[in-house]
N, C-alpha and C positions, 0 to 999 in steps of 0.2 A: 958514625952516621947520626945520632941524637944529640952527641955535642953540636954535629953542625945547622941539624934543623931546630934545636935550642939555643944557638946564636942567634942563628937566622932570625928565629919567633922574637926573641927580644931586641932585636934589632929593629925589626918593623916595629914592635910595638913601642919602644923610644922616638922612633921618628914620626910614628901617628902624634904622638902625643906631645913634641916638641912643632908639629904641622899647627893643630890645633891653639895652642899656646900663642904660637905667631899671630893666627888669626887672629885671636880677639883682643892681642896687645894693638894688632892695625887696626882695625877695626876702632878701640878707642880713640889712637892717635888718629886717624881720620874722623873722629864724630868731635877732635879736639879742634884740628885744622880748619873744620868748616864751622864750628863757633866763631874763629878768631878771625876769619874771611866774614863772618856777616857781624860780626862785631866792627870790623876795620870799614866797612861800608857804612855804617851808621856814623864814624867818626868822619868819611869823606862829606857827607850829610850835615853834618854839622857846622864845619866851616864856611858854609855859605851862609851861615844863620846872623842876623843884623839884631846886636844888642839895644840899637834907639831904641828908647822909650820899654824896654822890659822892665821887669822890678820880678825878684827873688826875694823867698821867705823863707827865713828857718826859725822853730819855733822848740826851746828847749824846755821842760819843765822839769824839775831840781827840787823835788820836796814842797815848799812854802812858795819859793820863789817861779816866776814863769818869766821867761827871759825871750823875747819875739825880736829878732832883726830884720829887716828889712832893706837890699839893695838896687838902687833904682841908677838904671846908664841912663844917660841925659846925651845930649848931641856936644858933640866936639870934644869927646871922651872922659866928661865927666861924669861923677856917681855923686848921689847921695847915701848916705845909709843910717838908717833910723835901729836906735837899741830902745826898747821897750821893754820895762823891767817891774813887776806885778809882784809887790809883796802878800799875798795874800794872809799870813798870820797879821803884817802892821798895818795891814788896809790902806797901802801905802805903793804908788804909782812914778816912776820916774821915764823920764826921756831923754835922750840926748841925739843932737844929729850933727852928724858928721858929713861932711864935703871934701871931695877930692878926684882925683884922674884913676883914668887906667889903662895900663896897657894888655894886645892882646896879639898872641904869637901863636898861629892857629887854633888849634881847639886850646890853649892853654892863657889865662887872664889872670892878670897880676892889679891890685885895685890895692892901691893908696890912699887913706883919707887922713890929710894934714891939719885939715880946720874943724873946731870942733864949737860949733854953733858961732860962726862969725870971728873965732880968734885961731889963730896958729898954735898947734902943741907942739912940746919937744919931741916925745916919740908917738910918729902918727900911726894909724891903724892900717896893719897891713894884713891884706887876704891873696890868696895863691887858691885858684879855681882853675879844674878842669870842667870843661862843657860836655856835656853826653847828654843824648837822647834815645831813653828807652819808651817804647809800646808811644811813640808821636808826645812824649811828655821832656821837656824840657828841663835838666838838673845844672846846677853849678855843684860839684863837690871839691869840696874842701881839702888838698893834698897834703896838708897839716896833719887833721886827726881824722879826715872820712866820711865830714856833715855834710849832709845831703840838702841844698838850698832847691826848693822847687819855683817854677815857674807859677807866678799868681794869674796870669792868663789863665792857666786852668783847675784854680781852686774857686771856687764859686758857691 
């Protein structure tokens, strides 16, 4: 008779405690699912979004050097994109600006620039952008290495 109400006991106490376990593995998987649902709505969100006339800014700084790009869609799917480069040890400033198209496959934007202040390069500059919107702020990231290009509408 003890053997079997000391099965019994560790029986229930195994399945309390594999109850439990379940729960808060759901519990995460559910607080995962419903990230990835209001995540997936904010990417619905963004594909109505009309790049005329935007311009992005990323802005790196590298020890001595401050390296500022800047990309601007123009109508008929063109871009410009400005590199801005701040020696600050040689007190020394450079520019260059680059033109070219882009393409864009819903939230995902592919921007080619071929010409590089009025002449054609051999290998032109290529960017691979995804668009998201987090907290009404406008990003282009960079699927390359993960730079985050912000929207200058709301840097002010």
């Amino acid at each position: 008779m003890k053997k079997i109400i000391l099965f019994f006991t560790i029986f229930l106490f195994a399945f309390s405690f594999a109850q439990k376990t379940n729960t808060r593995d759901y519990e995460d998987i559910n607080a995962r699912l419903d990230r990835l649902l209001r995540e997936r709505e904010v990417e619905k969100r963004v594909l109505n979004v009309n790049l005329e006339g935007k311009t992005f800014v990323l802005i790196q700084n590298k020890g001595t050097l401050v390296y500022k790009y800047v990309v601007s869609f123009l109508a008929d799917k063109n871009i410009n994109i400005v590199e801005l480069i701040n020696d600050t040890s040689a007190q020394s400033k450079t520019t260059k600006l680059y033109s070219g198209d882009f393409i864009r496959n819903n939230n995902y934007i592919s921007v080619r620039a071929d010409v590089l202040e009025g002449q054609k390069i051999g290998i032109p500059l290529t960017y691979n952008f995804m668009i998201q919107e987090r907290d009404g702020i406008l990003f282009l990231i960079n699927m390359n290495n993960n730079e985050k290009w912000i929207d200058t509408a709301l840097v002010k």
